[in-house]
OpenMM code with the backbone's topology and positions (N, CA, C; nanometers):
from openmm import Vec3, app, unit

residues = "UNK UNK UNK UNK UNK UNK UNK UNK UNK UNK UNK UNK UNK UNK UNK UNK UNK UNK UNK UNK UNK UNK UNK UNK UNK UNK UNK UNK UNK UNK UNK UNK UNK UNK UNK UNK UNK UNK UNK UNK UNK UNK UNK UNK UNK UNK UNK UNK UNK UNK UNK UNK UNK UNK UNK UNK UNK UNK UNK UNK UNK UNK UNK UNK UNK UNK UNK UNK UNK UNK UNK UNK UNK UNK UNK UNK UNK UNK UNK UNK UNK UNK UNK UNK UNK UNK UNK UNK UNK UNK UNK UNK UNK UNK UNK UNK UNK UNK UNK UNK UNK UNK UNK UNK UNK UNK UNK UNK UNK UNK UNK UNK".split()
positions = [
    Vec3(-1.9411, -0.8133, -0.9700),
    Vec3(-1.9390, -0.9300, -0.8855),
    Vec3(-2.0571, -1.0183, -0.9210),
    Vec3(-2.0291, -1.1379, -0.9569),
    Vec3(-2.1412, -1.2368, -0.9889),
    Vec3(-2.1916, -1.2675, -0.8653),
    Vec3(-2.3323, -1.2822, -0.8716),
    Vec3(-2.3786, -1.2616, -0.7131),
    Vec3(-2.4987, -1.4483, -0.7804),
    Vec3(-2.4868, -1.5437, -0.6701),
    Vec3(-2.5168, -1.6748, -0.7143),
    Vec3(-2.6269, -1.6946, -0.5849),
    Vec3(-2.7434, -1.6070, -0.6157),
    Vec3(-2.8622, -1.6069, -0.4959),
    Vec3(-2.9165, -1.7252, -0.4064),
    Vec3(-2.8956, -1.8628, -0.5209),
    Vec3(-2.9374, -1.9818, -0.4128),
    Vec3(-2.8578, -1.9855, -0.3124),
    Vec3(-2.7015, -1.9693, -0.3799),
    Vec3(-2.5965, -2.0074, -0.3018),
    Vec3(-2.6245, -1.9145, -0.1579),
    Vec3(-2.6265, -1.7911, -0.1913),
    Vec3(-2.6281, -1.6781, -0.0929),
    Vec3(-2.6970, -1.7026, 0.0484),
    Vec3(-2.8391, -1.7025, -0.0524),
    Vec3(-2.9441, -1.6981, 0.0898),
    Vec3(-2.9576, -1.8417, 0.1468),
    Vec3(-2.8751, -1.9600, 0.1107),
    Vec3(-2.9220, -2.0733, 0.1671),
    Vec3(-2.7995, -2.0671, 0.2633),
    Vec3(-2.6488, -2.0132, 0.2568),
    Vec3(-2.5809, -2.0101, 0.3494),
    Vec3(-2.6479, -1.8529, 0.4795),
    Vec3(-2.6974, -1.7939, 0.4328),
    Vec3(-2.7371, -1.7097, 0.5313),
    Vec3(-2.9122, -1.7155, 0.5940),
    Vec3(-3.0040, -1.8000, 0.5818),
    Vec3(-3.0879, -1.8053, 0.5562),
    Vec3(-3.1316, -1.8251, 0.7000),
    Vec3(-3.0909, -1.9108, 0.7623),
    Vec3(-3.0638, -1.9726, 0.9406),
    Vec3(-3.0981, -1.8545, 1.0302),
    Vec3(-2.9546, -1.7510, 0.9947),
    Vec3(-2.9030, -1.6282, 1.0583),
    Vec3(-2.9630, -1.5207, 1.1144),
    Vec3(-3.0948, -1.5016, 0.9983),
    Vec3(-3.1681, -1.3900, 0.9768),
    Vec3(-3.1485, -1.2606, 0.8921),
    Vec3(-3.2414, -1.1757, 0.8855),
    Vec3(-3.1884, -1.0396, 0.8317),
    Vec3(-3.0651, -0.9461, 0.8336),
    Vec3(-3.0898, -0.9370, 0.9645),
    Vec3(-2.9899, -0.8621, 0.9757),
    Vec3(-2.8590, -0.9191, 0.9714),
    Vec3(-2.7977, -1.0385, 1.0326),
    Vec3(-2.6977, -1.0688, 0.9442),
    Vec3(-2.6716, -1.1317, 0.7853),
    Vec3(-2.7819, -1.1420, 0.7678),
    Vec3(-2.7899, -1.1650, 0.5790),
    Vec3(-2.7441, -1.0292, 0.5480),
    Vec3(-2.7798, -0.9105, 0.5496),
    Vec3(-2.7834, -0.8054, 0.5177),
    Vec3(-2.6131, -0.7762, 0.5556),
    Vec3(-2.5846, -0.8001, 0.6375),
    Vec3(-2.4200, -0.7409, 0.6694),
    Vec3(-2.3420, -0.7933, 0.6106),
    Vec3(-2.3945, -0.9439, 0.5709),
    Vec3(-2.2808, -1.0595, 0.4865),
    Vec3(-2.3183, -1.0035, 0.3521),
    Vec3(-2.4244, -0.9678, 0.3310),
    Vec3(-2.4337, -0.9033, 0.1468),
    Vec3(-2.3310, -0.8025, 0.1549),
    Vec3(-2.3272, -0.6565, 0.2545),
    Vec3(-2.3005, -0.5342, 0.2487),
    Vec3(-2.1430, -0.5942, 0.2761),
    Vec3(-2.0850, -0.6618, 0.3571),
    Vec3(-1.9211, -0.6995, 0.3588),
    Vec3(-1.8928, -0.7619, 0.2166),
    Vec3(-1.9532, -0.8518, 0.1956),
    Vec3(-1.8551, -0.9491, 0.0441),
    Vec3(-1.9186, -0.8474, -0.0706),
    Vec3(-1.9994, -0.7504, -0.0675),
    Vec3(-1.9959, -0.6394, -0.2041),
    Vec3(-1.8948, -0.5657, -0.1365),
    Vec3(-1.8406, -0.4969, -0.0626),
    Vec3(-1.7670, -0.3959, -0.0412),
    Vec3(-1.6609, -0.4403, -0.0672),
    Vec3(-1.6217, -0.6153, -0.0004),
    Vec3(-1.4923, -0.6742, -0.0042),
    Vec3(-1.4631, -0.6828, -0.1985),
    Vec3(-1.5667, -0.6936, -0.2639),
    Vec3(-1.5050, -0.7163, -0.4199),
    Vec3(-1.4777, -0.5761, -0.4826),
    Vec3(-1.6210, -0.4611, -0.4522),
    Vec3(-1.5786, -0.3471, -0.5143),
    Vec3(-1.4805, -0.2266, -0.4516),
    Vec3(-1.4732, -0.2181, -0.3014),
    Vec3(-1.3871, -0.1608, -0.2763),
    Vec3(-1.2394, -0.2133, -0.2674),
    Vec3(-1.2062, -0.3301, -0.2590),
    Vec3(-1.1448, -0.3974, -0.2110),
    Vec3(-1.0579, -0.5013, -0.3041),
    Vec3(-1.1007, -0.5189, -0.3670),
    Vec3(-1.1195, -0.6224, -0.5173),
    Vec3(-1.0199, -0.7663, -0.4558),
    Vec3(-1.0888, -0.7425, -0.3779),
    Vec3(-1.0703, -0.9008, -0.3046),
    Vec3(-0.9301, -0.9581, -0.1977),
    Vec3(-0.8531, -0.7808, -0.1686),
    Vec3(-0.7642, -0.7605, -0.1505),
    Vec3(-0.7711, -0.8270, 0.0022),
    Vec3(-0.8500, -0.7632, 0.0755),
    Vec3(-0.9095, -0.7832, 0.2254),
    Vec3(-0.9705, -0.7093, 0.2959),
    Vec3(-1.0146, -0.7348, 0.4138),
    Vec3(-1.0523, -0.6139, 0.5225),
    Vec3(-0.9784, -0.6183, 0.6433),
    Vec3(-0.9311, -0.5006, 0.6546),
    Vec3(-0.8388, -0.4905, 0.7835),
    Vec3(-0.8925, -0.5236, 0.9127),
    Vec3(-0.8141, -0.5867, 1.0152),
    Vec3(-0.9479, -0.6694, 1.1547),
    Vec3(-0.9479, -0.5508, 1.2461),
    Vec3(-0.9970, -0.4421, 1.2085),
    Vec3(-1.0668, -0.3527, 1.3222),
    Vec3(-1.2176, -0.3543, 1.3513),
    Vec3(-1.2898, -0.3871, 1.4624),
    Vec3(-1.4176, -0.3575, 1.5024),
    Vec3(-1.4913, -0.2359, 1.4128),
    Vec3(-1.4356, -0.1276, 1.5043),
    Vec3(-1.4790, 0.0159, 1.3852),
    Vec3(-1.5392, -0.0169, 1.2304),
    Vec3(-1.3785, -0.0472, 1.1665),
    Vec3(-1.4085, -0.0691, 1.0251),
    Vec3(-1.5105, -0.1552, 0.9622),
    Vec3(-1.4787, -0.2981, 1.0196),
    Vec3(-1.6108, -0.3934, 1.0230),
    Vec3(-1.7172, -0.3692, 1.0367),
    Vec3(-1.7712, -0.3253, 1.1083),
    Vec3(-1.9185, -0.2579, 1.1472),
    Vec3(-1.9423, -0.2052, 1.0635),
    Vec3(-1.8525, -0.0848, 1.0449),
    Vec3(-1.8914, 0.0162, 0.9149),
    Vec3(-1.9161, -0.0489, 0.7769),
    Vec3(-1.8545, -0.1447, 0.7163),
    Vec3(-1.8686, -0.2200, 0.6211),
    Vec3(-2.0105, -0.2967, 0.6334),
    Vec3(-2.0198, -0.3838, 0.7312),
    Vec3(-2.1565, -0.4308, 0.7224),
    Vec3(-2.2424, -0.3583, 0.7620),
    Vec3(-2.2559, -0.2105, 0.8318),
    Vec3(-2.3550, -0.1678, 0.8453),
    Vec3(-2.4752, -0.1932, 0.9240),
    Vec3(-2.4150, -0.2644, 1.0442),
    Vec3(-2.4754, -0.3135, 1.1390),
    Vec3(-2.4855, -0.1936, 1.2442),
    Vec3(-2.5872, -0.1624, 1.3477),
    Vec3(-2.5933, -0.0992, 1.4770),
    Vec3(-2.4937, -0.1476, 1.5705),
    Vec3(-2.4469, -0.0688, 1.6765),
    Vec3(-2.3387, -0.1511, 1.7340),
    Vec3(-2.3672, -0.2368, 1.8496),
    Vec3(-2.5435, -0.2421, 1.8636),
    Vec3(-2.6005, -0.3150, 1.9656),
    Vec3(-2.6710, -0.4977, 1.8700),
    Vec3(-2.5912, -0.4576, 1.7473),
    Vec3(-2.6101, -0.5957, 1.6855),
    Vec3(-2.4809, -0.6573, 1.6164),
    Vec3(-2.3623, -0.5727, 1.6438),
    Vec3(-2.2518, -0.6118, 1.6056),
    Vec3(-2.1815, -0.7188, 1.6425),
    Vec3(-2.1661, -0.7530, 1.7891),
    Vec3(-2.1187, -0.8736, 1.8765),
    Vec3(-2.1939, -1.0034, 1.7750),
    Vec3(-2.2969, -1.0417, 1.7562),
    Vec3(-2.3844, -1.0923, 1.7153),
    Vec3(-2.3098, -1.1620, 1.5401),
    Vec3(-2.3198, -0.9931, 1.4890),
    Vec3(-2.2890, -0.9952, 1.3150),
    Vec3(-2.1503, -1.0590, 1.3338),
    Vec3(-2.0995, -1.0198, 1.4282),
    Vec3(-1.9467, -1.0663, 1.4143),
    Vec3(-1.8843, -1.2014, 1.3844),
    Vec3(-2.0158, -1.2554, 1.5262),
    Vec3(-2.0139, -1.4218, 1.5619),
    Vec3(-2.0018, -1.5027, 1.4411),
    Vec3(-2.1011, -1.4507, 1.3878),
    Vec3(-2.1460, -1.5208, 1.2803),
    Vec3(-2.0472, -1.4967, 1.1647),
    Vec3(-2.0357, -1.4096, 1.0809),
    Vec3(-2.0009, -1.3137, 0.9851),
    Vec3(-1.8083, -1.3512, 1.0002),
    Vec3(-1.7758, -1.3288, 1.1037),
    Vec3(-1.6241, -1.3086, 1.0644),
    Vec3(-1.5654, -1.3840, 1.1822),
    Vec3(-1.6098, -1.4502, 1.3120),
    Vec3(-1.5513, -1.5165, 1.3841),
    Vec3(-1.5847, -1.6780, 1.3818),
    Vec3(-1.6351, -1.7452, 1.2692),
    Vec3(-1.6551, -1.9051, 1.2873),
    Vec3(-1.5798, -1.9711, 1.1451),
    Vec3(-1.5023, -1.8671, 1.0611),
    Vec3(-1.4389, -1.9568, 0.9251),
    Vec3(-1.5647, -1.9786, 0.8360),
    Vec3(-1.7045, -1.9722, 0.8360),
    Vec3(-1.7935, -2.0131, 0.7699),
    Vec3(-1.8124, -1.9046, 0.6176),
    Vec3(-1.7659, -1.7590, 0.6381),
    Vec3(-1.7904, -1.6558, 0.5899),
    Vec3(-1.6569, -1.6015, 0.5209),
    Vec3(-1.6218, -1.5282, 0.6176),
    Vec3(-1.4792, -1.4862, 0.5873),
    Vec3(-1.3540, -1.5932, 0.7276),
    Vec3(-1.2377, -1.5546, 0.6455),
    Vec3(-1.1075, -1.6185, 0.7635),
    Vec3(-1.0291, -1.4830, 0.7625),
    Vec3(-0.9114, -1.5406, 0.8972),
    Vec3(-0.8368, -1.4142, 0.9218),
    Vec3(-0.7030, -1.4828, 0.8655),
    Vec3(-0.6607, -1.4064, 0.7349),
    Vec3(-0.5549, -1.4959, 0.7031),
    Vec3(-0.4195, -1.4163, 0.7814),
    Vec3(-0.2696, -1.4615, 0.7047),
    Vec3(-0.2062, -1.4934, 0.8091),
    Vec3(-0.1598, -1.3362, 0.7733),
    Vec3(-0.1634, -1.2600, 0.6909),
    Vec3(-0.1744, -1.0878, 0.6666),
    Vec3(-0.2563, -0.9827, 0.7210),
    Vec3(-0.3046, -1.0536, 0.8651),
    Vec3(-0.3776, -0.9891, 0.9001),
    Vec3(-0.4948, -0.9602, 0.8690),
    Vec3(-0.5620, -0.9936, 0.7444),
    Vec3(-0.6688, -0.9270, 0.6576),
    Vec3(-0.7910, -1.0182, 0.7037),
    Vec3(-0.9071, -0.9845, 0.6695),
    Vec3(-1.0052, -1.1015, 0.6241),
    Vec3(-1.0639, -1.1140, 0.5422),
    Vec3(-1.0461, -1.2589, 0.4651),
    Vec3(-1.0627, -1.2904, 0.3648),
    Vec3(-1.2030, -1.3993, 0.3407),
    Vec3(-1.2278, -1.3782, 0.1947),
    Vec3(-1.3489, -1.5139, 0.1484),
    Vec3(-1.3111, -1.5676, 0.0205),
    Vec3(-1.2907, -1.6887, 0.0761),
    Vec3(-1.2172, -1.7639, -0.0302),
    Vec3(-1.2896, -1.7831, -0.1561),
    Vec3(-1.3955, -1.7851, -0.1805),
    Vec3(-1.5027, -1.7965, -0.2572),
    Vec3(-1.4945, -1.7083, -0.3519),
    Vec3(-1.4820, -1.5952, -0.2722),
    Vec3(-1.4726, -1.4492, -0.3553),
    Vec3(-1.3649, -1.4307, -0.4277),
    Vec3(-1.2676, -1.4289, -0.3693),
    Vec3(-1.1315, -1.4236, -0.4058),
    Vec3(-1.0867, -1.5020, -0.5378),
    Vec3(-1.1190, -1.6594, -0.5238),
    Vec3(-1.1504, -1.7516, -0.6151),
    Vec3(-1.2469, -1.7050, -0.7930),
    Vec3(-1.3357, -1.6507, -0.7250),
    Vec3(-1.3932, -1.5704, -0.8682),
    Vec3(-1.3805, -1.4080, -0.9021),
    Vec3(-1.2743, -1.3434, -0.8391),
    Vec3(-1.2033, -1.2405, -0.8284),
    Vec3(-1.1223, -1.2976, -0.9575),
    Vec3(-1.0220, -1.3780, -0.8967),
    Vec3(-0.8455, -1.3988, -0.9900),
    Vec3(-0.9615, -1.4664, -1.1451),
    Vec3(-1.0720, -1.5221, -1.1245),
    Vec3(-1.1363, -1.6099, -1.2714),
    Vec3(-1.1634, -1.4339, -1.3519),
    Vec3(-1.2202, -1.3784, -1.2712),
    Vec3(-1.2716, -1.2741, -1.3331),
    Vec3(-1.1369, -1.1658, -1.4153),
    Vec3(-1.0694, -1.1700, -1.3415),
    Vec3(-0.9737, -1.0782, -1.3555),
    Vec3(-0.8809, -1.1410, -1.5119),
    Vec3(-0.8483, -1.2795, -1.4592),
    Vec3(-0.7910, -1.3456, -1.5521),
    Vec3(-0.8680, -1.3473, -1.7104),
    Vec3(-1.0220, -1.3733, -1.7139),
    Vec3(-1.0880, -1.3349, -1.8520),
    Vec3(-1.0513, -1.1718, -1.8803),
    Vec3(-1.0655, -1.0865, -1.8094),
    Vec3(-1.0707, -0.9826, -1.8480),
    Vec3(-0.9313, -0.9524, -1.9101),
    Vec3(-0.8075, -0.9634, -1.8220),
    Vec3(-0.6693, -0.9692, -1.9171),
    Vec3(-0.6713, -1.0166, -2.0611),
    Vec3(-0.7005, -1.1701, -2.0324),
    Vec3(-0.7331, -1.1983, -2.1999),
    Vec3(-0.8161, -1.1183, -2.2815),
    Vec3(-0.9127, -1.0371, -2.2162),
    Vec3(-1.0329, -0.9839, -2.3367),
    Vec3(-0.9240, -0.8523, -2.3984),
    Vec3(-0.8749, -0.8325, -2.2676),
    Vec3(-0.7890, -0.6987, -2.3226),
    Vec3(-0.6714, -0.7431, -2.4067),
    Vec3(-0.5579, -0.8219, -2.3917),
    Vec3(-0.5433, -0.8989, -2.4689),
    Vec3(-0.5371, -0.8943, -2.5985),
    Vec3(-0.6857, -0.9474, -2.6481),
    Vec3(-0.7431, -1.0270, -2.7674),
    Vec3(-0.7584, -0.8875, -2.8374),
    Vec3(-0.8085, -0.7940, -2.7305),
    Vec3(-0.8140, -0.6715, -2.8263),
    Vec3(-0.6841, -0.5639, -2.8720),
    Vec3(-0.5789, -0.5722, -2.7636),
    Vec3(-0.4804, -0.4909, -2.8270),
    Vec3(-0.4531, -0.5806, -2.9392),
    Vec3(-0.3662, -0.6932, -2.9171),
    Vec3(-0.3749, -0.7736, -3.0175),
    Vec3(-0.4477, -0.7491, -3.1929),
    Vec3(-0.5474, -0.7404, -3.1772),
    Vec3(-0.6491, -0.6978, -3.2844),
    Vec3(-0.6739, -0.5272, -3.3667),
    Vec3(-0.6141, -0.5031, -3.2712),
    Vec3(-0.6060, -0.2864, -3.2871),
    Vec3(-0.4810, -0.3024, -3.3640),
    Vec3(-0.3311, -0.3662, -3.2891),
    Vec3(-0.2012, -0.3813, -3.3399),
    Vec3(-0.2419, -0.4118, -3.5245),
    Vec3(-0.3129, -0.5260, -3.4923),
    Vec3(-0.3603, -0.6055, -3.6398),
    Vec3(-0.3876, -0.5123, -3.7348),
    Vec3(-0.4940, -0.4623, -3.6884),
    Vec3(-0.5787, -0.3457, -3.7842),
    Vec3(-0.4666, -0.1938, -3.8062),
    Vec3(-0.4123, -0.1999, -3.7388),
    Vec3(-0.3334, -0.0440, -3.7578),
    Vec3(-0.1699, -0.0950, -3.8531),
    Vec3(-0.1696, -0.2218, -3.8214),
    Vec3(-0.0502, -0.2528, -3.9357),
    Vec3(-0.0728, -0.2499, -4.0644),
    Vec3(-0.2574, -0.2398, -4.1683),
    Vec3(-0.2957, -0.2903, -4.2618),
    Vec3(-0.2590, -0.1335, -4.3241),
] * unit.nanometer
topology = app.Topology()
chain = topology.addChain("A")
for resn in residues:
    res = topology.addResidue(resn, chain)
    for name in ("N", "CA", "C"):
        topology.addAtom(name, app.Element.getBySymbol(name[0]), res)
């Protein structure tokens, strides 16, 4: 996951720590566990993902997954970050081609 630090900490910067810290620990989990698929809208699960106490969760939530600023609840139930998702399909899409370029090139070499 390309991680773009100005970008990061100037949208979370307001918030504080502890929700900086939950918005890092959700959009890494959302790319590597998740690969940009979604997160299911349970409390439980959420928490657990950001890794918040549950006497700072109401709070992480506000911010984090109930104002559209972060993630949205799309219409699959899931929640999503468009941002992410967006350099998910870029990422994914180079990598097809790299693979690609290389069967391509193995085919080449094993016909000689």
């Amino acid at each position: 996951m390309p991680l773009f630090g100005n970008d990061l900490f100037m949208a979370i910067d307001a918030h504080g720590s502890v929700i900086g810290w939950a918005y890092l620990h959700t959009i890494w989990h959302y790319w590597h566990h998740n690969h940009c698929k979604g997160l299911k809208d349970d409390d439980d699960y959420l928490r657990g993902v950001c890794g918040c106490e549950l006497n700072e969760w109401a709070k992480v939530r506000s911010v984090v997954f109930d104002n559209d600023e972060y993630f949205t609840l799309g219409t699959d139930g899931l929640w999503h970050q468009k941002f992410a998702d967006e350099l998910w399909d870029k990422a994914t899409e180079q990598y097809d081609k790299k693979i690609n370029r290389a069967r391509a090139g193995a085919r080449e070499r094993w016909r000689k």
